[in-house]
NUVEXMAR-664234 format. One record per residue: residue in one letter; x, y, z of N, C-alpha, C in turn. Coordinates in nm, 2 decimals. Atoms other than C-alpha are relative to their C-alpha. Layout:
BEGIN
<r code="A" n_x="X" n_y="Y" n_z="Z" ca_x="X" ca_y="Y" ca_z="Z" c_x="X" c_y="Y" c_z="Z"/>
...
This chain:
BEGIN
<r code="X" n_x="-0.05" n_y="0.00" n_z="0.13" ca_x="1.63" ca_y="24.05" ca_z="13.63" c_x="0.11" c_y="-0.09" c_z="-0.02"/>
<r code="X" n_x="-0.09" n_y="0.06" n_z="0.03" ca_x="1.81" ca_y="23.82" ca_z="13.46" c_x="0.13" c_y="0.04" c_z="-0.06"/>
<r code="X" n_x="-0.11" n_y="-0.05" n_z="0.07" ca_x="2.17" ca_y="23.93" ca_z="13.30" c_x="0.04" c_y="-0.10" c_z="-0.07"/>
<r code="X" n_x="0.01" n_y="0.15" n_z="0.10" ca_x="2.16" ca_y="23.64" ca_z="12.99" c_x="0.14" c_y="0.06" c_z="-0.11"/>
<r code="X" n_x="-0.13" n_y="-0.04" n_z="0.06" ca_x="2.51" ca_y="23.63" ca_z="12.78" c_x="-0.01" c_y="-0.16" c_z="-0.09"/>
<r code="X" n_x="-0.06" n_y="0.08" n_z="0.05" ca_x="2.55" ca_y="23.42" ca_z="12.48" c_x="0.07" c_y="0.00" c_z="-0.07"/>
<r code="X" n_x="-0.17" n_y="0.04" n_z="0.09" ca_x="2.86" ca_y="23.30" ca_z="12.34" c_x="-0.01" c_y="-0.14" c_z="-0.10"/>
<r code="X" n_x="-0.03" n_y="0.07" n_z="0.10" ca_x="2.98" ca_y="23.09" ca_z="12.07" c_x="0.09" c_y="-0.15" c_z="0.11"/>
<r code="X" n_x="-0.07" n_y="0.12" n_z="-0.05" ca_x="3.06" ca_y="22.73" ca_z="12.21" c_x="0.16" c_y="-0.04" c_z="-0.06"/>
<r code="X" n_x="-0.15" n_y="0.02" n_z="0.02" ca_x="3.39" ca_y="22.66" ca_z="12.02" c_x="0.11" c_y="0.10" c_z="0.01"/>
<r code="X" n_x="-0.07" n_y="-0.10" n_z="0.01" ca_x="3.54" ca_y="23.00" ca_z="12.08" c_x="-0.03" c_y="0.07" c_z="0.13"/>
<r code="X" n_x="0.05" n_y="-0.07" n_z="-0.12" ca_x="3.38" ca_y="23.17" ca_z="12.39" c_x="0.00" c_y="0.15" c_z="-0.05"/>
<r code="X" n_x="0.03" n_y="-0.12" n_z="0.09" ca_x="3.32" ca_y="23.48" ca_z="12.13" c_x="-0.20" c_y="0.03" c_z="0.04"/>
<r code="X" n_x="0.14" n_y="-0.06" n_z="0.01" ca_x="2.99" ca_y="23.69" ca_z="12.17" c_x="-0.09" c_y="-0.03" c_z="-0.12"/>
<r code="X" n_x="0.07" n_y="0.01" n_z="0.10" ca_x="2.70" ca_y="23.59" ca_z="11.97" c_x="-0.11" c_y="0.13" c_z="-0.02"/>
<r code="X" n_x="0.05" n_y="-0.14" n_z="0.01" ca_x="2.61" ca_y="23.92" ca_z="11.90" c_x="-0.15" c_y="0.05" c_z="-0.10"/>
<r code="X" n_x="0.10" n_y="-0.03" n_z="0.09" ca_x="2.22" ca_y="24.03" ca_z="11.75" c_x="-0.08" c_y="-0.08" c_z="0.02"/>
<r code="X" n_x="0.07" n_y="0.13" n_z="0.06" ca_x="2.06" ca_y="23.69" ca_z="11.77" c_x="-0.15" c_y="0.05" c_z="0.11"/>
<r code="X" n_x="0.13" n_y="-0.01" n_z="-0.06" ca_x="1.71" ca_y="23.71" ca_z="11.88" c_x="-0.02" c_y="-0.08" c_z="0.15"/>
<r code="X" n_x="0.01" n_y="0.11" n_z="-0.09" ca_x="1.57" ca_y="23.55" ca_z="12.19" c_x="-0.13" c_y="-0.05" c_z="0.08"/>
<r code="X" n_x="0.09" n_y="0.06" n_z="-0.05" ca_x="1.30" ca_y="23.31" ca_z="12.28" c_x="-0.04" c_y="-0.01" c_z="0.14"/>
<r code="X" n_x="0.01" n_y="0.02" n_z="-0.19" ca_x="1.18" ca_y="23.38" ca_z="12.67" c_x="-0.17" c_y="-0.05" c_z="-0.03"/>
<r code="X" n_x="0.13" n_y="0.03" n_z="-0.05" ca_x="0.90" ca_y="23.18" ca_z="12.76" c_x="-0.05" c_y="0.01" c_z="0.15"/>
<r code="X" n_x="-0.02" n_y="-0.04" n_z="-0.16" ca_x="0.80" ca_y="23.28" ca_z="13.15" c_x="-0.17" c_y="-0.04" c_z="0.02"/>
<r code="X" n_x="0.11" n_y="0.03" n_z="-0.10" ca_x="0.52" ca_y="23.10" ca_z="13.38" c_x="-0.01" c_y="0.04" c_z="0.17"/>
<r code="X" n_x="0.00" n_y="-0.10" n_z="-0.16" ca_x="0.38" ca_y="23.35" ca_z="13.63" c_x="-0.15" c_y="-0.03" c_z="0.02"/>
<r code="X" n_x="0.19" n_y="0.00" n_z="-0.03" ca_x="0.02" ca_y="23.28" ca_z="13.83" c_x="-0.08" c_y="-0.05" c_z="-0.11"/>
<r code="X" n_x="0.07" n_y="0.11" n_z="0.05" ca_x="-0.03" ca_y="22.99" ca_z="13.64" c_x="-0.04" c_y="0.08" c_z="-0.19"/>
<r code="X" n_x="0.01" n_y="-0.04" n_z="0.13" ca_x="-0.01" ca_y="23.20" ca_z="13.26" c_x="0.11" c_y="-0.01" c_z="-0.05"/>
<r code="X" n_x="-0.17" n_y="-0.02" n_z="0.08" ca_x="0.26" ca_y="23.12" ca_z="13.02" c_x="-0.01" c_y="0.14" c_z="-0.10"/>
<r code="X" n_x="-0.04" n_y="-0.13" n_z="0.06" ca_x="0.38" ca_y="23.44" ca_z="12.83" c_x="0.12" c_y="-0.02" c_z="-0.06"/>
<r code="X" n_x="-0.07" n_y="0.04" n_z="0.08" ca_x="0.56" ca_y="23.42" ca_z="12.55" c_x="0.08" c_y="0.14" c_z="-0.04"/>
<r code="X" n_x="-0.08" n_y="-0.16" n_z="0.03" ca_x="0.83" ca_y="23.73" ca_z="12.43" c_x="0.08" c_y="-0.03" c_z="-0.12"/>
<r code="X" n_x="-0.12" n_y="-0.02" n_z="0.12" ca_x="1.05" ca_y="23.78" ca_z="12.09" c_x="0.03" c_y="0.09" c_z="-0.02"/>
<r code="X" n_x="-0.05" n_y="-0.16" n_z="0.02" ca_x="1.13" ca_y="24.14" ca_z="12.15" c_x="0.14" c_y="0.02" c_z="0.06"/>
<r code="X" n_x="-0.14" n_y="-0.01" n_z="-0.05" ca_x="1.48" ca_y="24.08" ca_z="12.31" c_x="0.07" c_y="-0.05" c_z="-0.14"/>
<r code="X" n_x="-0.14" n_y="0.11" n_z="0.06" ca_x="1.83" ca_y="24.03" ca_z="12.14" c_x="0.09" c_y="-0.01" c_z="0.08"/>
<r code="X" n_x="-0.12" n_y="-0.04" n_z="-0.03" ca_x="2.17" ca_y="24.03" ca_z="12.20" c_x="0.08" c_y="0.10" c_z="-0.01"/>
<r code="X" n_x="-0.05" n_y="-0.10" n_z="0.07" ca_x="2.36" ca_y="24.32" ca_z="12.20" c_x="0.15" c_y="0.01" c_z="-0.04"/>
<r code="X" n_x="-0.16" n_y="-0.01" n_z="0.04" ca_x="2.74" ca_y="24.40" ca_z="12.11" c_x="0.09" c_y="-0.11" c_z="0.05"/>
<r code="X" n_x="-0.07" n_y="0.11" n_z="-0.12" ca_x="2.88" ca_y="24.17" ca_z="12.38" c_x="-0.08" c_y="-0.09" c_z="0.05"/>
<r code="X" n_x="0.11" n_y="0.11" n_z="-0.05" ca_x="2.60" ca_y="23.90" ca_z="12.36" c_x="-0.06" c_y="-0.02" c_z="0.07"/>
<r code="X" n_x="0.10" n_y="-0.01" n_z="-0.16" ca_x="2.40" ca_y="24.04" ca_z="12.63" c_x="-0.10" c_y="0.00" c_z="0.00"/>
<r code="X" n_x="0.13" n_y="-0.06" n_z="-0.04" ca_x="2.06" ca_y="24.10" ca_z="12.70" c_x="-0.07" c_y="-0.04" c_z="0.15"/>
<r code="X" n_x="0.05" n_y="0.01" n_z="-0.15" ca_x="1.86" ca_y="24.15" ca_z="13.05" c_x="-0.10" c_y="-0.02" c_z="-0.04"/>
<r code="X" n_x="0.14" n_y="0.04" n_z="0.07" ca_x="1.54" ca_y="23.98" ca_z="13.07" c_x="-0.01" c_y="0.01" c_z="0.18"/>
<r code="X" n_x="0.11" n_y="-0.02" n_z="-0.09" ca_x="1.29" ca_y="24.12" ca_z="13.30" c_x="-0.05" c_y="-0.13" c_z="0.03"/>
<r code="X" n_x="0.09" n_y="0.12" n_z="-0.01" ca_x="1.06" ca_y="23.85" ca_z="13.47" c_x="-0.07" c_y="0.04" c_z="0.17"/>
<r code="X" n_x="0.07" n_y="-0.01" n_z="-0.11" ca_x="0.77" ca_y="23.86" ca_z="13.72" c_x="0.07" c_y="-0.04" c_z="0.15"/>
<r code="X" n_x="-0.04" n_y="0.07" n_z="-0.13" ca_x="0.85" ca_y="23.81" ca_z="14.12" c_x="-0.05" c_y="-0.15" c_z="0.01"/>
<r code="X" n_x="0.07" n_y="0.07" n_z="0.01" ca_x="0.61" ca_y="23.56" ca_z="14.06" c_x="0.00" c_y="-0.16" c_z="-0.06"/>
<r code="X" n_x="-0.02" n_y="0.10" n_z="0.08" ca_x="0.78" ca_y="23.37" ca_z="13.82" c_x="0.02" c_y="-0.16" c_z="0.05"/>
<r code="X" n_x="-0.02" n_y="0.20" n_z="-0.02" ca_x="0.75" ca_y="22.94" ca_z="13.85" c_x="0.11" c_y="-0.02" c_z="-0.10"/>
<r code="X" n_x="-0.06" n_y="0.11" n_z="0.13" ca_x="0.94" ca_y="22.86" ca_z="13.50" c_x="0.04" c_y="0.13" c_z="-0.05"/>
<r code="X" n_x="-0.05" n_y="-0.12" n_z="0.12" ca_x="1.12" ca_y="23.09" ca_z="13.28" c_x="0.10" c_y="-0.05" c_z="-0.11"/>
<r code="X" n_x="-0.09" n_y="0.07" n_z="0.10" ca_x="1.29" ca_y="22.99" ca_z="12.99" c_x="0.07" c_y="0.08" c_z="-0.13"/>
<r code="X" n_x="-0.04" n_y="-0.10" n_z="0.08" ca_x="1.55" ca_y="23.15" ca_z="12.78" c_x="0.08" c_y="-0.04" c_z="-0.13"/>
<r code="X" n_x="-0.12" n_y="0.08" n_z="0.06" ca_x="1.70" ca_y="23.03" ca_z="12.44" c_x="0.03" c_y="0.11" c_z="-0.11"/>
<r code="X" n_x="-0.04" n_y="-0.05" n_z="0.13" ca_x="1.82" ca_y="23.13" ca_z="12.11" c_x="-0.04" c_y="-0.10" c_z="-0.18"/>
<r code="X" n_x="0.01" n_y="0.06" n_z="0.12" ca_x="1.67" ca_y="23.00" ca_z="11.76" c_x="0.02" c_y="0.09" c_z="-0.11"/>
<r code="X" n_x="-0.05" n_y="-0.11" n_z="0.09" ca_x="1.85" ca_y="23.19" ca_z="11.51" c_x="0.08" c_y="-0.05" c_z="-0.13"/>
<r code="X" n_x="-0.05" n_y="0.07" n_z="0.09" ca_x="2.00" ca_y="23.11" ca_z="11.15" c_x="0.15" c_y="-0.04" c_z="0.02"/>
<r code="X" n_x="-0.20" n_y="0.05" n_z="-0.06" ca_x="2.42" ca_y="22.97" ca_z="11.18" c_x="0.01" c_y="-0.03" c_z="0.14"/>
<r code="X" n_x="-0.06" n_y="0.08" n_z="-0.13" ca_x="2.35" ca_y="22.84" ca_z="11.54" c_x="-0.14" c_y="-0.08" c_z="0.04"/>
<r code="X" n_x="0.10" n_y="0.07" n_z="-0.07" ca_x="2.19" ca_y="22.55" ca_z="11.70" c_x="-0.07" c_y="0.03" c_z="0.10"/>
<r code="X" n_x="0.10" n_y="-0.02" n_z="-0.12" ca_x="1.87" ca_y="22.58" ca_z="11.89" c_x="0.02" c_y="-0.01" c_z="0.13"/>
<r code="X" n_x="-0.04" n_y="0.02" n_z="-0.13" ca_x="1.93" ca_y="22.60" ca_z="12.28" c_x="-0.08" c_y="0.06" c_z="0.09"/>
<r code="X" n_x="0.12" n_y="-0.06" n_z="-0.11" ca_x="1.73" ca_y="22.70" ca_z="12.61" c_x="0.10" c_y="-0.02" c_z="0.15"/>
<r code="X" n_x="-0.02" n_y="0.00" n_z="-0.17" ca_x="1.82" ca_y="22.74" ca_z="13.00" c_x="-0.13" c_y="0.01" c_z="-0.01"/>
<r code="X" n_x="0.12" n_y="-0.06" n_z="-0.08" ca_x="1.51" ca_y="22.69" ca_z="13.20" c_x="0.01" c_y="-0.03" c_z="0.13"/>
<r code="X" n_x="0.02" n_y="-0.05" n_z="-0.15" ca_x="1.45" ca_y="22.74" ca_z="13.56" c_x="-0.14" c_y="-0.03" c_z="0.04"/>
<r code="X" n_x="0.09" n_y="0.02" n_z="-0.05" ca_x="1.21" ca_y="22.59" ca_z="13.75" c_x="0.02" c_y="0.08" c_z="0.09"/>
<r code="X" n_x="-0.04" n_y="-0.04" n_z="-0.13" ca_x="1.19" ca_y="22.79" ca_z="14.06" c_x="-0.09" c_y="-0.11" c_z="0.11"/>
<r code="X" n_x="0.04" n_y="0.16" n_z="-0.11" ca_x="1.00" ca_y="22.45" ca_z="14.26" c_x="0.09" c_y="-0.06" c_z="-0.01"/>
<r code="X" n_x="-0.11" n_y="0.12" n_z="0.01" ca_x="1.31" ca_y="22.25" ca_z="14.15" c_x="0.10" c_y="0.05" c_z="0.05"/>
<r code="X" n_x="-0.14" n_y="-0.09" n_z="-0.03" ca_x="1.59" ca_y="22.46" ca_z="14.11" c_x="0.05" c_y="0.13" c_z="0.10"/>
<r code="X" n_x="-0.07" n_y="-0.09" n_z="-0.10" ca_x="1.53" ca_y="22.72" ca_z="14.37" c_x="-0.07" c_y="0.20" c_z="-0.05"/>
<r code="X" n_x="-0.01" n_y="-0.12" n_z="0.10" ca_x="1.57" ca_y="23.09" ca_z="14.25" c_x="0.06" c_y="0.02" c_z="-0.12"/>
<r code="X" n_x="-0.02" n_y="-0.04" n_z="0.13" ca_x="1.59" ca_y="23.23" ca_z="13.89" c_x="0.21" c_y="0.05" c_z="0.03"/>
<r code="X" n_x="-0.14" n_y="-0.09" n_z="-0.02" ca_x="2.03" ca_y="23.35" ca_z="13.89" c_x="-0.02" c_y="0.10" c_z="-0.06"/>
<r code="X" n_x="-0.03" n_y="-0.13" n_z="0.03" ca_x="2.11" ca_y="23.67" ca_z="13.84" c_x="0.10" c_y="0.05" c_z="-0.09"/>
<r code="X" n_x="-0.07" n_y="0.01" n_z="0.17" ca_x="2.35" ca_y="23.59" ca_z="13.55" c_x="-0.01" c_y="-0.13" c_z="-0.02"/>
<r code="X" n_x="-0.05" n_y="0.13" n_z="0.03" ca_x="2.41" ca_y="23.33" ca_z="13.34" c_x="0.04" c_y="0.01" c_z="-0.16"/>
<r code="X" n_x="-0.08" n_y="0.01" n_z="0.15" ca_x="2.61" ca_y="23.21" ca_z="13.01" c_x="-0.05" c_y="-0.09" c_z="-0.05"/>
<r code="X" n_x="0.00" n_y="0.14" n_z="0.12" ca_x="2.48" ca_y="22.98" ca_z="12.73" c_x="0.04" c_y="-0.01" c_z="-0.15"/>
<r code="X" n_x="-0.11" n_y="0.04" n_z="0.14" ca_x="2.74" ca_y="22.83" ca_z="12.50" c_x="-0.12" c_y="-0.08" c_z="-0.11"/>
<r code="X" n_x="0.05" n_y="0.03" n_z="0.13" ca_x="2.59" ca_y="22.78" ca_z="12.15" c_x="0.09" c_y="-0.08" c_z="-0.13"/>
<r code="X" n_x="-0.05" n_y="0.09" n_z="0.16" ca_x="2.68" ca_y="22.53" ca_z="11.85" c_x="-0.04" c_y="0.09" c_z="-0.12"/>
<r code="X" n_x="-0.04" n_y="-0.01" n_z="0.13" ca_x="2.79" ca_y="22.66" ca_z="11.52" c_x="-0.13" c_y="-0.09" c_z="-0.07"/>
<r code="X" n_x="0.09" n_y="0.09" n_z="0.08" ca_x="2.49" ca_y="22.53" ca_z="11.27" c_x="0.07" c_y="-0.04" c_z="-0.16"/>
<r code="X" n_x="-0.09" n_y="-0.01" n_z="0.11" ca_x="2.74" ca_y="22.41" ca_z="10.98" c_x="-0.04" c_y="-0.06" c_z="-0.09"/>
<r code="X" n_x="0.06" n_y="0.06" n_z="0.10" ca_x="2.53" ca_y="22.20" ca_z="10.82" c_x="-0.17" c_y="0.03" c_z="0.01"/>
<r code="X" n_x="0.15" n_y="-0.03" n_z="-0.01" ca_x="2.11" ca_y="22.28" ca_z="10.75" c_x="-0.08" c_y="-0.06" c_z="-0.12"/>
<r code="X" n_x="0.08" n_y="0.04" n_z="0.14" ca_x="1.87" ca_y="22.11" ca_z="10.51" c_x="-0.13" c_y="0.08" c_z="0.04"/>
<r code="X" n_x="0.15" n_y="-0.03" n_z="0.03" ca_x="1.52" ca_y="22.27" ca_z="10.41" c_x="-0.05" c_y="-0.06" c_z="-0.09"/>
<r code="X" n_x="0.08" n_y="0.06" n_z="0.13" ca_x="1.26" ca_y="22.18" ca_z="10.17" c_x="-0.18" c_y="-0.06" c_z="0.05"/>
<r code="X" n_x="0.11" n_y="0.07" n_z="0.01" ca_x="0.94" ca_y="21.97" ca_z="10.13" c_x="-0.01" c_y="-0.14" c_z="0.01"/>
<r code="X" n_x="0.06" n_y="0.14" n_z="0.08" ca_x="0.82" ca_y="21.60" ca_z="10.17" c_x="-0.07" c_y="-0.03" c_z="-0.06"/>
<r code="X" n_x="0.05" n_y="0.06" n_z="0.12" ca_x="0.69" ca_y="21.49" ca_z="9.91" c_x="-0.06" c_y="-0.12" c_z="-0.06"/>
<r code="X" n_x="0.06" n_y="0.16" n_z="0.01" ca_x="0.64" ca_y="21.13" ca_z="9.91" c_x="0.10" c_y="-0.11" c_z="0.12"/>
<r code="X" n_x="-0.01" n_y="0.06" n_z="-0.09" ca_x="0.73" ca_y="20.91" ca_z="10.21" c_x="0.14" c_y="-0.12" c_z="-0.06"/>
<r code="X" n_x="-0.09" n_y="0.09" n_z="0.08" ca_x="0.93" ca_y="20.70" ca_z="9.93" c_x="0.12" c_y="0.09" c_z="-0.02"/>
């Protein structure tokens, strides 16, 4: 199990609620999850197969920039048993439609 903590990059404050993207490659099947968040103190524990090759854990959520830790375990070894990822403030955001290339 992983013990995943994310915080706010300019402050080292808890980003508390935000949803989280785990993608995990176990026996050659990727498996995708969006049922974790954060809780109070920016935590959440993320299960993962013995099995696991790749695991990947981010955050895409509205008011902060997109981010991921991933873990090979052929490169890097074993998965850690904590870890922190500092997140950007999203201060500026455009949406909308193209419309004409002009």
């Amino acid at each position: 199990m992983l013990q995943f903590r994310v915080v706010a990059k300019d402050s080292g404050e808890p980003v508390r609620g935000v949803p989280l993207a785990i993608n995990e490659v176990s026996e050659g099947t990727w498996k995708q999850r969006f049922d974790l968040s954060t809780d109070e103190t920016g935590s959440a524990n993320i299960p993962y197969s013995p099995t696991t090759t790749r695991l990947d854990v981010g955050v895409v959520a509205p008011g902060w920039t997109a981010r991921f830790a991933t873990w090979w375990t052929e490169l890097d070894g074993k998965i850690p048993s904590e870890y922190t990822l500092r997140v950007d403030r999203q201060t500026n955001f455009m949406g909308g439609w193209l419309r004409s290339e002009n």
